[in-house]
PDBQT receptor file of N, H, CA, C and O in Angstrom, charges set to zero:
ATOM      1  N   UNK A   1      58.503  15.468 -96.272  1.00  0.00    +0.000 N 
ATOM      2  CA  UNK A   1      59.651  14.833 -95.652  1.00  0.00    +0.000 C 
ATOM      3  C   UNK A   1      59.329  14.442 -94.207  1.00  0.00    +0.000 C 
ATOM      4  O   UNK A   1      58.470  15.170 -93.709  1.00  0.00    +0.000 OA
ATOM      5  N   UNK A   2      59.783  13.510 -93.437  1.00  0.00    +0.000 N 
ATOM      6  H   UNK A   2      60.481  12.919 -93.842  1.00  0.00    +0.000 HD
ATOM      7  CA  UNK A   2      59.945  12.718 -92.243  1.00  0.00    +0.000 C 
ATOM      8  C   UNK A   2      60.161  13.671 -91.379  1.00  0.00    +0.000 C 
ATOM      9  O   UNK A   2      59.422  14.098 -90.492  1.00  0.00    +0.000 OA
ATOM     10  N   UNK A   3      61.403  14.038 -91.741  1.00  0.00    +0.000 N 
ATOM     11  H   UNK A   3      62.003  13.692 -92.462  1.00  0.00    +0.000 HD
ATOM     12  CA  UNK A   3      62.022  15.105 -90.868  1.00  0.00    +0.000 C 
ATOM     13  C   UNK A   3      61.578  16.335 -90.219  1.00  0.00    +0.000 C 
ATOM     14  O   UNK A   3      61.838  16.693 -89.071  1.00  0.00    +0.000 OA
ATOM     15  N   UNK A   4      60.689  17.097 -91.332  1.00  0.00    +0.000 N 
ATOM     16  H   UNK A   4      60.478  16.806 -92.265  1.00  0.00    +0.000 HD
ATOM     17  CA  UNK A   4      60.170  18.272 -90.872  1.00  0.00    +0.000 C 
ATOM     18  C   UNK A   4      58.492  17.974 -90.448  1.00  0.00    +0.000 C 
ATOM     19  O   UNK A   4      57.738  18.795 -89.925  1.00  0.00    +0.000 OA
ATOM     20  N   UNK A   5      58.207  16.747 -90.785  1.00  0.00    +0.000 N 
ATOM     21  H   UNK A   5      58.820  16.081 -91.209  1.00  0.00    +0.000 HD
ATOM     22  CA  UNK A   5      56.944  16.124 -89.950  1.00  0.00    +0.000 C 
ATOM     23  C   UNK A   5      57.538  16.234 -88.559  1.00  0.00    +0.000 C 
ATOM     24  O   UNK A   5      56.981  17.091 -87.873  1.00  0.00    +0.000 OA
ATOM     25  N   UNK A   6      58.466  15.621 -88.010  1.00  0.00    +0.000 N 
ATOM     26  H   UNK A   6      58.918  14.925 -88.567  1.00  0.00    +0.000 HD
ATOM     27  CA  UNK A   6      59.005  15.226 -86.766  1.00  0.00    +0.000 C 
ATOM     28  C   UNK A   6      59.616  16.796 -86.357  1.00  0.00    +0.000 C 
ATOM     29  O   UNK A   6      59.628  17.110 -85.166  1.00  0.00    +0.000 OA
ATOM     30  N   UNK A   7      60.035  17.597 -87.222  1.00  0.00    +0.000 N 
ATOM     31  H   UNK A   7      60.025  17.342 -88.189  1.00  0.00    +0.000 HD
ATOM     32  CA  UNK A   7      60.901  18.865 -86.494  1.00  0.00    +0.000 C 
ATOM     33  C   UNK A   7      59.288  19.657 -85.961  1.00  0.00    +0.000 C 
ATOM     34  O   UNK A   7      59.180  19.835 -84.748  1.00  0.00    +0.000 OA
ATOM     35  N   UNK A   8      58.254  20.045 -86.746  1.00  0.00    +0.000 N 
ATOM     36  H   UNK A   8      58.342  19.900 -87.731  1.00  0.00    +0.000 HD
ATOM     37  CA  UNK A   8      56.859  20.539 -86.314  1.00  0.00    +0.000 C 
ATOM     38  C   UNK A   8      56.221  19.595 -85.490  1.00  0.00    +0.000 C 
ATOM     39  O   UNK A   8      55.739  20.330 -84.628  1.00  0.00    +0.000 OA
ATOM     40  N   UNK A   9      55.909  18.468 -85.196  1.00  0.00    +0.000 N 
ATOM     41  H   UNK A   9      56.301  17.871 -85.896  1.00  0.00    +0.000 HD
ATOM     42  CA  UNK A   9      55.586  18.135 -84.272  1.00  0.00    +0.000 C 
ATOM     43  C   UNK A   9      56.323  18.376 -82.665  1.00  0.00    +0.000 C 
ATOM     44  O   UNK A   9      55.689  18.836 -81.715  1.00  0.00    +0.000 OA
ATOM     45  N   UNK A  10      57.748  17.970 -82.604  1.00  0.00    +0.000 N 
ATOM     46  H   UNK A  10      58.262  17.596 -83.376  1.00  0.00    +0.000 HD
ATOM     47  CA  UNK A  10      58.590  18.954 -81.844  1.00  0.00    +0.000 C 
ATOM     48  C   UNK A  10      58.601  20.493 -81.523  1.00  0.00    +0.000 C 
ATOM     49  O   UNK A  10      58.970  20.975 -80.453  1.00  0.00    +0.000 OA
ATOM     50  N   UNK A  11      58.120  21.219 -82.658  1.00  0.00    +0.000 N 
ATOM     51  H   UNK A  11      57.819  20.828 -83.528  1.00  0.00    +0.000 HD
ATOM     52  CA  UNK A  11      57.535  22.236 -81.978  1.00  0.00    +0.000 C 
ATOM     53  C   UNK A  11      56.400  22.680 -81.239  1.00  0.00    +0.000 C 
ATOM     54  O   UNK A  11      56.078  23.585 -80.469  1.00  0.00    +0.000 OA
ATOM     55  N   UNK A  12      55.867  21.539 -81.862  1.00  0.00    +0.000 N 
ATOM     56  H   UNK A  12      56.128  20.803 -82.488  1.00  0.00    +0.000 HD
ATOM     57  CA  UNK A  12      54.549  21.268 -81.251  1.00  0.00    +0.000 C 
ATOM     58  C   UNK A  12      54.565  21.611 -79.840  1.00  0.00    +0.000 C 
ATOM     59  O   UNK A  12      54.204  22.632 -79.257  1.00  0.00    +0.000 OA
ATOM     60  N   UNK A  13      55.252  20.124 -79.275  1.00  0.00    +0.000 N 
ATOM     61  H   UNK A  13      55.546  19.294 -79.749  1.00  0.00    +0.000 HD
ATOM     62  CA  UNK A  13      55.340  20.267 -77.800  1.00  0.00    +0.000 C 
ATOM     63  C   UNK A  13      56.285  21.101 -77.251  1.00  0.00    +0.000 C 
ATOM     64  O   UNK A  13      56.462  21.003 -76.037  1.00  0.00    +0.000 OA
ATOM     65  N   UNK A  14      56.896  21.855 -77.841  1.00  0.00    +0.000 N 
ATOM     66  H   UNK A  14      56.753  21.935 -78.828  1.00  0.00    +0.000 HD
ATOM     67  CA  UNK A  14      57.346  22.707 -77.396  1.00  0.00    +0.000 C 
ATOM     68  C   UNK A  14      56.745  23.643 -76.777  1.00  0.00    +0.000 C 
ATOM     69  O   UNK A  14      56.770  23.976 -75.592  1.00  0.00    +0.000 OA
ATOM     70  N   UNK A  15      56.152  24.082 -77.745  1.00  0.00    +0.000 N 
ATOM     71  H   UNK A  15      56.132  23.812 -78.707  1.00  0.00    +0.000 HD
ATOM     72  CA  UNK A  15      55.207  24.875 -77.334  1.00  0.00    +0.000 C 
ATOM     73  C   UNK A  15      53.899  25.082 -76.126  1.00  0.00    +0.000 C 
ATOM     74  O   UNK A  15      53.570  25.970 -75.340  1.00  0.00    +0.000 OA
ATOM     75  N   UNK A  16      53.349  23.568 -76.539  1.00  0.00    +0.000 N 
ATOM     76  H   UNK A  16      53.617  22.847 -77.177  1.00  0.00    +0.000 HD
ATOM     77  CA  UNK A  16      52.848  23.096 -75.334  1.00  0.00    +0.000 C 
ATOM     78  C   UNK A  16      53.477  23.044 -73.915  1.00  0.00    +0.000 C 
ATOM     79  O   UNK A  16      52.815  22.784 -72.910  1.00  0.00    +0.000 OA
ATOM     80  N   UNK A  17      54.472  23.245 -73.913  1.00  0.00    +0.000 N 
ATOM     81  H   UNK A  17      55.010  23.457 -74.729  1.00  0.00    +0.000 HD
ATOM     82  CA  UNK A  17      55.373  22.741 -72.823  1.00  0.00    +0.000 C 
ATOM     83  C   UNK A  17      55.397  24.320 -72.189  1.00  0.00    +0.000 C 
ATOM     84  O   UNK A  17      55.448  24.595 -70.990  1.00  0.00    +0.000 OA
ATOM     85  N   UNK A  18      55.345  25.274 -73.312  1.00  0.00    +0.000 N 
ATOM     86  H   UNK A  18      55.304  25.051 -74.286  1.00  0.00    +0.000 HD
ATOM     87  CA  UNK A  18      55.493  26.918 -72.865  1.00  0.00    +0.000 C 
ATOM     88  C   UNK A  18      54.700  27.373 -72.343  1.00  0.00    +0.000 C 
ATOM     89  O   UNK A  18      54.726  28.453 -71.752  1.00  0.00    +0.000 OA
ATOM     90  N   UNK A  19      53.694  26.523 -72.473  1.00  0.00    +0.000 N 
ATOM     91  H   UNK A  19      53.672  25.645 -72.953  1.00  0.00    +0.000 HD
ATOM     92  CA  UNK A  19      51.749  27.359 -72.219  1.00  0.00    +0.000 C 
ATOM     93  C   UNK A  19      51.805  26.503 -70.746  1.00  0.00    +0.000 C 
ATOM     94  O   UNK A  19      51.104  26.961 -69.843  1.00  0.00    +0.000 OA
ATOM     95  N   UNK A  20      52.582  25.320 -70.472  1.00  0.00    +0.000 N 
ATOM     96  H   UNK A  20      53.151  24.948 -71.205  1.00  0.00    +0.000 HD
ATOM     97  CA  UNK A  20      51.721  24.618 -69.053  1.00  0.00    +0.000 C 
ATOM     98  C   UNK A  20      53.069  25.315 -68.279  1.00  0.00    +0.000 C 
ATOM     99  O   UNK A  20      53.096  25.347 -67.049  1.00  0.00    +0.000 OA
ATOM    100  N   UNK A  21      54.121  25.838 -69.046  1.00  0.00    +0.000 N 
ATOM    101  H   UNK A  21      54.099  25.812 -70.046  1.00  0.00    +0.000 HD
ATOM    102  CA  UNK A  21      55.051  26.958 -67.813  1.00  0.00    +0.000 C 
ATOM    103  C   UNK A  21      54.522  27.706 -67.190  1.00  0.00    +0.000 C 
ATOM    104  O   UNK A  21      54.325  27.698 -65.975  1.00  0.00    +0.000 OA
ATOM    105  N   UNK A  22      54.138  28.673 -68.199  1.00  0.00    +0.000 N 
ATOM    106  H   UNK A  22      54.297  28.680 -69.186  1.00  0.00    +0.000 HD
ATOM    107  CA  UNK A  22      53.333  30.028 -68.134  1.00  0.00    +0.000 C 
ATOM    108  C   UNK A  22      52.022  29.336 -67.261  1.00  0.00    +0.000 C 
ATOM    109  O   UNK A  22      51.963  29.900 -66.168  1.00  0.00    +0.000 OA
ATOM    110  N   UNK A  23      51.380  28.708 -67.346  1.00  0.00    +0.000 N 
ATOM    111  H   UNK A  23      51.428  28.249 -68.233  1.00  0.00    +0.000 HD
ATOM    112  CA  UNK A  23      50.226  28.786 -66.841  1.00  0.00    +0.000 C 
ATOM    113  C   UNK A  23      50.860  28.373 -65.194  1.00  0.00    +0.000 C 
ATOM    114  O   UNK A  23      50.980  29.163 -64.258  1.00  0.00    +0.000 OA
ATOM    115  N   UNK A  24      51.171  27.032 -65.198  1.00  0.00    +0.000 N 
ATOM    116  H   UNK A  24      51.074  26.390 -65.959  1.00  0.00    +0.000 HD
ATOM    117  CA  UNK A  24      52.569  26.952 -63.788  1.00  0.00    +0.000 C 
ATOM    118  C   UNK A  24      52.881  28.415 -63.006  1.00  0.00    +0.000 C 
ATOM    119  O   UNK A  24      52.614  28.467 -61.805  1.00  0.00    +0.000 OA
ATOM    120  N   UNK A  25      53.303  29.308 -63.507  1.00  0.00    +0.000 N 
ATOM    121  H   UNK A  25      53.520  29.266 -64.483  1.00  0.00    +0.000 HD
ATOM    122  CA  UNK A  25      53.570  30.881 -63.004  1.00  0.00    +0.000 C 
ATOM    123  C   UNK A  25      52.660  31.429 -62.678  1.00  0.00    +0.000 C 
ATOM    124  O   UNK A  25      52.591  32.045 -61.614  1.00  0.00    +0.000 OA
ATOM    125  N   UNK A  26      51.787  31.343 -63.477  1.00  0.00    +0.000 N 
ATOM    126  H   UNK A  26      51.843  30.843 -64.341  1.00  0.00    +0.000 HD
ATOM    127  CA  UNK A  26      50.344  32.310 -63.290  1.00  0.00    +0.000 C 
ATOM    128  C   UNK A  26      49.588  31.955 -61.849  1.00  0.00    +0.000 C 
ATOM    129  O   UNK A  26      49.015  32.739 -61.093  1.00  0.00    +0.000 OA
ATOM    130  N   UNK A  27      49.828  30.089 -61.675  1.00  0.00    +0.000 N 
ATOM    131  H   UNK A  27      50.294  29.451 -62.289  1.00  0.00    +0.000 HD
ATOM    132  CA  UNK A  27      49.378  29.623 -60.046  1.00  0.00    +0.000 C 
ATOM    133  C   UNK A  27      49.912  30.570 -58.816  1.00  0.00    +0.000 C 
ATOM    134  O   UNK A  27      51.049  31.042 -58.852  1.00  0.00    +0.000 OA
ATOM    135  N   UNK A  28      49.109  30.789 -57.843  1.00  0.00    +0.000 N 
ATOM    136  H   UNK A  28      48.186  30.406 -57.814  1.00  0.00    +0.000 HD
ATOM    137  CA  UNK A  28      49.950  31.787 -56.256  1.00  0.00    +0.000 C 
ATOM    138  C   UNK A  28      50.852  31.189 -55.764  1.00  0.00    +0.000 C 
ATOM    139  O   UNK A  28      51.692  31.647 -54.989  1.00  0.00    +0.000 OA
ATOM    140  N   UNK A  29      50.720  29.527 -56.387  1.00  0.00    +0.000 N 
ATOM    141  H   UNK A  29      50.039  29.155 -57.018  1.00  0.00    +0.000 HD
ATOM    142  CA  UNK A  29      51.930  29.257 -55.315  1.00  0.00    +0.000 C 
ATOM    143  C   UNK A  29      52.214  27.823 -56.281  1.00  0.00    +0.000 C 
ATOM    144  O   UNK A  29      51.860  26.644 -56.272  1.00  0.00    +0.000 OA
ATOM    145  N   UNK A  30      53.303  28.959 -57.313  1.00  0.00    +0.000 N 
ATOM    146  H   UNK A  30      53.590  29.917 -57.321  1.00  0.00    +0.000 HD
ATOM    147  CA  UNK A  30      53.422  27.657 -58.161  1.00  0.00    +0.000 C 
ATOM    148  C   UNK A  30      54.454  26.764 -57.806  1.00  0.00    +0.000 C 
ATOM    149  O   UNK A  30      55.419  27.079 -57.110  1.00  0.00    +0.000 OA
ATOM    150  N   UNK A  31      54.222  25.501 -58.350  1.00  0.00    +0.000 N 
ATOM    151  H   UNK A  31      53.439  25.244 -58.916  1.00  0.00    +0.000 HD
ATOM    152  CA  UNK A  31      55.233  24.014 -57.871  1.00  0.00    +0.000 C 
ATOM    153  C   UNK A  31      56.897  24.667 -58.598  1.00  0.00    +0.000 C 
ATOM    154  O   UNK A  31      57.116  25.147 -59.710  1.00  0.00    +0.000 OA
ATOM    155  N   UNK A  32      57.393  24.536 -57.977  1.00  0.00    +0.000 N 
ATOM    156  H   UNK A  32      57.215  24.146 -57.074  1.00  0.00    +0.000 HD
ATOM    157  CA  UNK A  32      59.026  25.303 -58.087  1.00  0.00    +0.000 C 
ATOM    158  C   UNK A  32      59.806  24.146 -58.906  1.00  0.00    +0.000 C 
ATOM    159  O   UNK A  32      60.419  24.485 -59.919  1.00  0.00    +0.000 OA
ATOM    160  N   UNK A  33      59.802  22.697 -58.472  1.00  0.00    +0.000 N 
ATOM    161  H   UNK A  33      59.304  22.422 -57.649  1.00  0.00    +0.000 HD
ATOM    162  CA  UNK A  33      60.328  21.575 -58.630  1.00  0.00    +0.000 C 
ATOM    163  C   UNK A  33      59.207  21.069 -60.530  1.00  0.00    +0.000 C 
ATOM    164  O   UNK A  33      59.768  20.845 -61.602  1.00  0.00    +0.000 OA
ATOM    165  N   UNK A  34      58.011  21.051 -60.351  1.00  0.00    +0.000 N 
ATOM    166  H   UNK A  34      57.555  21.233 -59.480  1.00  0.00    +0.000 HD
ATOM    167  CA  UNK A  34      57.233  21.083 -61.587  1.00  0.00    +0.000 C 
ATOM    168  C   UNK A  34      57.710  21.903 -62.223  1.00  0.00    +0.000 C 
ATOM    169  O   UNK A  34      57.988  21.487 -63.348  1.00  0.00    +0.000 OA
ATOM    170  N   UNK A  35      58.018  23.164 -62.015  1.00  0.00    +0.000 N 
ATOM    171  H   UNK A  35      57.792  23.502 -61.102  1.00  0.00    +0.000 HD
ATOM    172  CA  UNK A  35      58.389  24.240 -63.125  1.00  0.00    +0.000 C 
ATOM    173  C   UNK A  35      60.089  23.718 -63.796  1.00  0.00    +0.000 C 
ATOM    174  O   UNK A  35      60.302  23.399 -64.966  1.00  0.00    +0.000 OA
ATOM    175  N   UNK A  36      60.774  23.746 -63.047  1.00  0.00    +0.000 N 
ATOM    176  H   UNK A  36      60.600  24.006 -62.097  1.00  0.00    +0.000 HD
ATOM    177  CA  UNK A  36      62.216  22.951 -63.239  1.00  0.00    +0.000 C 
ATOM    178  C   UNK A  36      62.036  21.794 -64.300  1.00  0.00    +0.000 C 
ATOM    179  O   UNK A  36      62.977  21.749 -65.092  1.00  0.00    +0.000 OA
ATOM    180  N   UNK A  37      61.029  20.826 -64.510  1.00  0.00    +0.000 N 
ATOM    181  H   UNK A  37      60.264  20.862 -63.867  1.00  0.00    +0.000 HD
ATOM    182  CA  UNK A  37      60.944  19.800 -64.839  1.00  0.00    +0.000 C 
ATOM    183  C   UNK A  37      60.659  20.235 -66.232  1.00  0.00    +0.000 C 
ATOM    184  O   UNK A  37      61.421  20.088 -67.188  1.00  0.00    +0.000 OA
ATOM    185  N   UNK A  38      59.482  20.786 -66.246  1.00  0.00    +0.000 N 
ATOM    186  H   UNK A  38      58.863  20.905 -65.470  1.00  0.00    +0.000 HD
ATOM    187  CA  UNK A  38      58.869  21.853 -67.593  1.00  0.00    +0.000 C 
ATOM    188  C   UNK A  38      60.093  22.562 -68.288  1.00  0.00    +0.000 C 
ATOM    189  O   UNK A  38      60.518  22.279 -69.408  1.00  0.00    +0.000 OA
ATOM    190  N   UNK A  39      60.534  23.419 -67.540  1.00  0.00    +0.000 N 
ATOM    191  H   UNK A  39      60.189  23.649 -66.630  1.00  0.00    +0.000 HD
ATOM    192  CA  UNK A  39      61.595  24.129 -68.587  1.00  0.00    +0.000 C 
ATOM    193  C   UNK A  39      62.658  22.942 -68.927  1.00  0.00    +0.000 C 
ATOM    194  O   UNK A  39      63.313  23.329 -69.894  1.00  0.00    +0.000 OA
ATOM    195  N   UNK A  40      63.144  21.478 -68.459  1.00  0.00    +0.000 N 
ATOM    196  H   UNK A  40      62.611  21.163 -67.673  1.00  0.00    +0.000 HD
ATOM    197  CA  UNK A  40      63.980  20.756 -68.624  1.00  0.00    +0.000 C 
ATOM    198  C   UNK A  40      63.585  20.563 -69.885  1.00  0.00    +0.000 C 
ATOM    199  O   UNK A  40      64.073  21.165 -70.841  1.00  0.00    +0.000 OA
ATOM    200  N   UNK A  41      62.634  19.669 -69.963  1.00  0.00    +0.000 N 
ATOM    201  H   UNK A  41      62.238  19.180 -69.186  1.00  0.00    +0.000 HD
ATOM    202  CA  UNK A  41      61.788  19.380 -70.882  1.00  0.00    +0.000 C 
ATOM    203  C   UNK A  41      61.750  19.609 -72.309  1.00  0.00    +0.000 C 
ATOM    204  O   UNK A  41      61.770  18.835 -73.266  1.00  0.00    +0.000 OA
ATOM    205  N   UNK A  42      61.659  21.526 -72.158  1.00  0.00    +0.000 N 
ATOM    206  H   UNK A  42      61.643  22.154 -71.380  1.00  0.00    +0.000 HD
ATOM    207  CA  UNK A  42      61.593  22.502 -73.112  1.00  0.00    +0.000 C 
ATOM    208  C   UNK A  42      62.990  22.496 -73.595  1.00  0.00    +0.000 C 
ATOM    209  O   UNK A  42      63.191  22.305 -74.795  1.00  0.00    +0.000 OA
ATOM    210  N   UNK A  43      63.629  22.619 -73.067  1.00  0.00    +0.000 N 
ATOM    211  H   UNK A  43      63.466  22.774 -72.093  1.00  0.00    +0.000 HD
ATOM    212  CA  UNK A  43      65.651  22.417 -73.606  1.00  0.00    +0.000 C 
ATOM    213  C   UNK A  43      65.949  21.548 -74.169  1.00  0.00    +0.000 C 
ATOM    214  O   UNK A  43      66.636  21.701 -75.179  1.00  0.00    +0.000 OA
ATOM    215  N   UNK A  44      65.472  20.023 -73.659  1.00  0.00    +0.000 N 
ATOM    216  H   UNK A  44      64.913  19.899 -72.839  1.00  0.00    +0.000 HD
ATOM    217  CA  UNK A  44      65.940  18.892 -74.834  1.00  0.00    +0.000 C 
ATOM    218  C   UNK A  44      64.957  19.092 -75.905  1.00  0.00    +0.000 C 
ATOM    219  O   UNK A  44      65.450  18.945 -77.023  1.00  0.00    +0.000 OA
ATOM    220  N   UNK A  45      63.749  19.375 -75.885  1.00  0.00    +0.000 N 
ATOM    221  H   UNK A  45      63.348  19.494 -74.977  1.00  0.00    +0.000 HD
ATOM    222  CA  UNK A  45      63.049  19.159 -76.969  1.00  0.00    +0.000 C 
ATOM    223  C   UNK A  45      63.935  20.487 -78.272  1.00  0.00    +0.000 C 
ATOM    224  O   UNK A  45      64.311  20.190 -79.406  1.00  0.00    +0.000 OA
ATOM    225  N   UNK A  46      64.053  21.937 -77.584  1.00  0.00    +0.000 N 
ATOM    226  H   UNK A  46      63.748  22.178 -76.663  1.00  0.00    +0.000 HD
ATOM    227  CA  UNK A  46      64.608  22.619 -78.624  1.00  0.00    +0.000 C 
ATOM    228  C   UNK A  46      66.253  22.291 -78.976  1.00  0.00    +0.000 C 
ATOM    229  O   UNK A  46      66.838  22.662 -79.994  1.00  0.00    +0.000 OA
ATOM    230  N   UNK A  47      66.568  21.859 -78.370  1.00  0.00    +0.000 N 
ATOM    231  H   UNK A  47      66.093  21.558 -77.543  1.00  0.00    +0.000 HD
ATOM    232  CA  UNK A  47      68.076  20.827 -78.336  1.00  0.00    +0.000 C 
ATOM    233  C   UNK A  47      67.731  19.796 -79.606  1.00  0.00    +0.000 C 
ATOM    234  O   UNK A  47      68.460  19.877 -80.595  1.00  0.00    +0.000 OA
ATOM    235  N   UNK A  48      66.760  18.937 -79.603  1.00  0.00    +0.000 N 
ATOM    236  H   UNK A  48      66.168  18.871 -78.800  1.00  0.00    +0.000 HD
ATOM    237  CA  UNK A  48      66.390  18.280 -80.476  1.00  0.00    +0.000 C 
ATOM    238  C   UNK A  48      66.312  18.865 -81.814  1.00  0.00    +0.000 C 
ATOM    239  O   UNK A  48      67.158  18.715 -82.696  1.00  0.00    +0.000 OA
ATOM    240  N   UNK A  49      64.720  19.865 -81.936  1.00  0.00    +0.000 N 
ATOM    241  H   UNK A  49      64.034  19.987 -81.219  1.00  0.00    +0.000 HD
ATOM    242  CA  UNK A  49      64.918  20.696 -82.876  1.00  0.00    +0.000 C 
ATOM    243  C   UNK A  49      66.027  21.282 -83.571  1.00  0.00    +0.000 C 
ATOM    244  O   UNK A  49      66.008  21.295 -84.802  1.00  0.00    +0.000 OA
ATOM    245  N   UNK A  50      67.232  21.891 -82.778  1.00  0.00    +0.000 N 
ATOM    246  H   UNK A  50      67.248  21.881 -81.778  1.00  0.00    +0.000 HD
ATOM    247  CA  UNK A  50      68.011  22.370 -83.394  1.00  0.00    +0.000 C 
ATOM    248  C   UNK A  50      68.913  21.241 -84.155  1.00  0.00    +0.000 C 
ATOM    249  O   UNK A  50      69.658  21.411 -85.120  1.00  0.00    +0.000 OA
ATOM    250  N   UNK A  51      68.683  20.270 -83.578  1.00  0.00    +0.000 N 
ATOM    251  H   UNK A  51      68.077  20.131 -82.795  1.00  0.00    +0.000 HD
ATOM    252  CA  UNK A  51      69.850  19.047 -84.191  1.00  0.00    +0.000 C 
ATOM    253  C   UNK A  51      69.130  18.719 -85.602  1.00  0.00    +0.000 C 
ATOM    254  O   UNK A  51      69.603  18.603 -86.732  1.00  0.00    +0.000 OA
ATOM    255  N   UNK A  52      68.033  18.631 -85.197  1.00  0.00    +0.000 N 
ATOM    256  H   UNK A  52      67.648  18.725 -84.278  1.00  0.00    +0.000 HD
ATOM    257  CA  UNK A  52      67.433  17.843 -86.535  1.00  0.00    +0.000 C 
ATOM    258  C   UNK A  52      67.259  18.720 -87.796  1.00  0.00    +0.000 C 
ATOM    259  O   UNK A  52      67.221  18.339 -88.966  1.00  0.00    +0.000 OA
ATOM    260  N   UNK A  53      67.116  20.573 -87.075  1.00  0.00    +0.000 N 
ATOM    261  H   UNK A  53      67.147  20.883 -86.124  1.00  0.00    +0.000 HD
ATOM    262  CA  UNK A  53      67.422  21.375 -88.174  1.00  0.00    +0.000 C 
ATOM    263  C   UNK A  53      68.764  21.617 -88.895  1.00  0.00    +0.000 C 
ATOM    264  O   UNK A  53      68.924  21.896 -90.083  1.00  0.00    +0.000 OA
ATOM    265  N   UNK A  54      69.499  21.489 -88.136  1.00  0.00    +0.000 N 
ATOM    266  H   UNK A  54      69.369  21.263 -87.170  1.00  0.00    +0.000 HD
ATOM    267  CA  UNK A  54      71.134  21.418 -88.760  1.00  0.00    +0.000 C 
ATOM    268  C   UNK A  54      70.831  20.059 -89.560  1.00  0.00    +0.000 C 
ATOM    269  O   UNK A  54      71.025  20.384 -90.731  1.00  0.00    +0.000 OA
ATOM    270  N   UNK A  55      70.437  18.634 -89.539  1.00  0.00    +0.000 N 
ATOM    271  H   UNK A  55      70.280  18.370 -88.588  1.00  0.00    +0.000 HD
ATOM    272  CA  UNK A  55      70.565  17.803 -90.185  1.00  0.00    +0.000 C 
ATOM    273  C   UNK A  55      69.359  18.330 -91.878  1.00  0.00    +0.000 C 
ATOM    274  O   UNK A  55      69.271  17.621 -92.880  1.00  0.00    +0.000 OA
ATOM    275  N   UNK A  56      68.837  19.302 -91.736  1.00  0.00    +0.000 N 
ATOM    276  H   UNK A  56      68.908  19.878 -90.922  1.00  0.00    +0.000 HD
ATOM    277  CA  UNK A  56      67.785  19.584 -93.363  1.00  0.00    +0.000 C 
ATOM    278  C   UNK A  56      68.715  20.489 -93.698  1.00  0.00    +0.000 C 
ATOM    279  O   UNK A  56      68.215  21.102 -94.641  1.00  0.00    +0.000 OA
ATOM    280  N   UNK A  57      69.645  20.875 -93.503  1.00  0.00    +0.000 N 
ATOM    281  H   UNK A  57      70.052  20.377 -92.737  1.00  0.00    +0.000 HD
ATOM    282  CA  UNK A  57      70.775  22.237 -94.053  1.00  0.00    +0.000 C 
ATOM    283  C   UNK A  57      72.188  21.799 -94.734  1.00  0.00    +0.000 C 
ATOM    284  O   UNK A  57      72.981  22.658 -95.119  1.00  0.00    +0.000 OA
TER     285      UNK A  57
């Protein structure tokens, strides 16, 4: 199905999006305004996910 091609790829970057947070934190003097942007990021994409999983149910 389309859908769960597109819902795993969405997790995809989700995920990706978790590892360049975390790594963001791990910097001494991480970008405060970059990190904001990253977790934004991460919310619509699982915002997404969740929509498109309510739409396979």
């Amino acid at each position: 199905m389309a859908l769960d091609a597109r819902i795993r790829e969405l997790g995809s970057r989700h995920q990706s999006l978790e590892q360049a947070i975390q790594d963001e934190m791990r910097r001494p003097y991480a970008d405060e305004l970059r990190l904001k942007e990253l977790k934004r990021q991460k919310l619509r994409l699982k915002e997404q996910i969740e929509t498109l999983s309510d739409q396979l149910h």
